[in-house]
N, C-alpha and C positions, 0 to 999 in steps of 0.2 A: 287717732289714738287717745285713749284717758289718760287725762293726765293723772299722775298721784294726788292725795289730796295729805295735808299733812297742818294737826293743829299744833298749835301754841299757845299757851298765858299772855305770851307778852302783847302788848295794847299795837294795832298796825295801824299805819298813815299811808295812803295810796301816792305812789311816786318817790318811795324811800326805799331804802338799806333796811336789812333787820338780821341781826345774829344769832339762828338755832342752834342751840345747844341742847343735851341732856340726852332723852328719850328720843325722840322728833331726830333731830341730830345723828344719834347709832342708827336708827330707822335709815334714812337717806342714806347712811355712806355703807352700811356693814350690812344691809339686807338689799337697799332697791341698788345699791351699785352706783349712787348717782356721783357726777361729776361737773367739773365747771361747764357753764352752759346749757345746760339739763334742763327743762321746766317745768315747774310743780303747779300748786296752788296750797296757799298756805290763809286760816282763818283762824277767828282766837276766840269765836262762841257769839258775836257781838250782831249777827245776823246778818251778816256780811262775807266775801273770798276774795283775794286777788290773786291774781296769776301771776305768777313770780321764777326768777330767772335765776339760776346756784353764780356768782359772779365770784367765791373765792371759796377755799377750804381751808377751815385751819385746824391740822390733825384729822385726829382719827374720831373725833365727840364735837365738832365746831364746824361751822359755813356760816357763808353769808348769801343773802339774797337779796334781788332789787325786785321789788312789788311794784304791781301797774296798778290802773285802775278798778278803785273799788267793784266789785259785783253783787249784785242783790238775787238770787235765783231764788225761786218762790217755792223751796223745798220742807218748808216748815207747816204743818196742817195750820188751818184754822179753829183748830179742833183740838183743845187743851184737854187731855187726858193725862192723867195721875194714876200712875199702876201702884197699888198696894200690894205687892208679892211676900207669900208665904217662903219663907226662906229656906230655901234647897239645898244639896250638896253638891258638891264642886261645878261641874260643869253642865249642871240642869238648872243650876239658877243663874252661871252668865250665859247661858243659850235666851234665859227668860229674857235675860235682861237684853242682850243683845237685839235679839227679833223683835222688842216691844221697841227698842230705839229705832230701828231701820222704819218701824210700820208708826212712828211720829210722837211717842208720848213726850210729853212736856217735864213728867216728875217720874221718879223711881222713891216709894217708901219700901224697904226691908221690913219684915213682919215675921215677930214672934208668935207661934197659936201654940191648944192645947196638943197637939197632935205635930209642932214641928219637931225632927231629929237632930237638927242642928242647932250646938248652942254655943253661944260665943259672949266673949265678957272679956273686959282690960285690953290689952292691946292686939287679941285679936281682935277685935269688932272695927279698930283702926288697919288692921292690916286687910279687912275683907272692904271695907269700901274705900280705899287707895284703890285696890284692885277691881271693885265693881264700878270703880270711874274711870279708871283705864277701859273697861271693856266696854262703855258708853263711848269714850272717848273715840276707840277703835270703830265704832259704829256709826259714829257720825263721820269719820274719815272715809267710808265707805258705802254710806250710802247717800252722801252729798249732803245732810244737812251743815247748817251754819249757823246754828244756836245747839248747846249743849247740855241734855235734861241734868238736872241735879238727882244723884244719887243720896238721899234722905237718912240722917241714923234710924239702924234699926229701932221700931216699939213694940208694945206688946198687943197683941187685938185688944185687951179691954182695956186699952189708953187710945185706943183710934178714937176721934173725935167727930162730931156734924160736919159738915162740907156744904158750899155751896155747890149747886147745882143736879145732875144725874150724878147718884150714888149705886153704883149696882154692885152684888158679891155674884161670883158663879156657885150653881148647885142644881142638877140634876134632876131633881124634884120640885122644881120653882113652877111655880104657873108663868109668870113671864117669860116671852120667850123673842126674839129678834124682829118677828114682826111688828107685834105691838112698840116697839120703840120705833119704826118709822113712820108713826103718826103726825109729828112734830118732832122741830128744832131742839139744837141742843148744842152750845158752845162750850160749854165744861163738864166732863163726865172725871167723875172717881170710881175705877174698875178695882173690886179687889177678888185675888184668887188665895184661894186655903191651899193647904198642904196636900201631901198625897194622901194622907188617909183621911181626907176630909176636913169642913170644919164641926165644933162640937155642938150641939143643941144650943147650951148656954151663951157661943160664941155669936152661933144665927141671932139670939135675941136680944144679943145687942145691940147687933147692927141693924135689927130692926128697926129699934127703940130709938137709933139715933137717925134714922133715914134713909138707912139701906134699903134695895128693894133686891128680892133673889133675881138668878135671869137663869135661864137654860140656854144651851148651845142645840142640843140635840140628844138622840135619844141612847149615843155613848156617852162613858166616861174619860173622860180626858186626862194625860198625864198632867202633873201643875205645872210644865218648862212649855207642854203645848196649848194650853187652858188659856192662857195670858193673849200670846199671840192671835189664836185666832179668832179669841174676844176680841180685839184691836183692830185684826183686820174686819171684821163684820160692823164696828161703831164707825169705820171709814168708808166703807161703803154705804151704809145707810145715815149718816149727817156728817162724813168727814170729807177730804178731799177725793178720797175715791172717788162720791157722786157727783161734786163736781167735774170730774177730769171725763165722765161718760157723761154728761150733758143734762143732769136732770136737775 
């Protein structure tokens, strides 16, 4: 059976006590039903999990657990990718975000373009990444990693800056296209995707200008919540841990 997986803030030491409270906490007692005796695995981002045993409850927001020996599972690519997403509405941009978590990115930047619908300022812009790090958060609980991407304040494209390494934007009419990048290595890739109605002329030339290169997927259009992902899956199978996991 899988166990649950269930993170925390607080710093763990393997062969100790640690007391979940808050989120983590309601989670355990009011959704998984959990009870004394139960056992989890509980991680706090640090590239590391133990497997841990519920030994008291207190209340109905509070438990304690006793943690075993540290685990190190190799669920993390070697393959730094930085998704710069064009920012969506509701549930098409924590789908974005969710599936580029599961398929390994390292960073999440929110991205203001000409052509996004969505605009945020003052304390929304704080209540949407509370909420798009909860839903990284959720995704690393579920699909085993044990490092947790940072979710970036939003900027605007023409404040996106140079990057080390592979810079690529997606666009439809790119001459590059997924072949050509499996020529050669590549340890750091910045993916970024525009909105749904595109990016603008003036927007491509910038990212020109600072080192982006276009790339094509194929010879449809993609939604921007699907655009991401399956850029992500195809830079993992051609330099990520995909091709290592089939042998090549």
């Amino acid at each position: 059976m899988r166990l649950n997986r269930i993170h925390t803030e607080k710093a763990l030491r393997p062969e100790s006590e640690v007391c979940l409270d808050g989120g983590a906490a309601r989670h355990l007692l009011k959704v998984l039903r959990k009870r004394v005796d139960d056992e989890l695995i509980v991680f706090c981002g640090d590239g590391q999990q133990y497997p841990a045993r519920i030994t008291a409850i207190h209340g109905r927001e509070s438990l304690t657990v006793m943690l075993g020996a540290a685990e190190a599972p190799a669920t993390e690519s070697p393959l730094s990718i930085e998704l710069i997403q064009a920012i969506g509405r509701g549930e098409r941009m924590d789908y974005a975000i969710q599936k580029a978590v599961e398929l390994g990115v390292s960073a999440v930047q929110p991205l203001f373009t000409a052509r996004t619908e969505v605009r945020l300022s003052g304390e929304r812009v704080d209540k949407r990444l509370a909420h798009w790090q909860q839903v990284v958060i959720a995704a690393c609980e579920q699909s085993g990693r044990v490092r947790v991407p940072e979710v970036k304040p939003p900027e605007a494209l023409a404040d996106v800056k140079a990057r080390d390494g592979l810079c690529l934007y997606l666009h439809p009419g790119a001459e590059l296209s997924p072949t050509n990048l499996a020529t050669g290595p590549a340890d750091r890739i910045t993916l970024l995707i525009g909105p749904e109605g595109g990016l603008a002329d003036e927007e491509i030339g910038h990212l020109e200008r600072i080192g982006f290169r276009g790339l094509r997927l194929g010879p449809r259009v993609l939604r921007t919540e699907t655009a991401g992902p399956a850029a992500i899956a195809m830079l993992q199978s051609l330099l990520g841990d995909w091709r290592t996991a089939r042998g090549a």
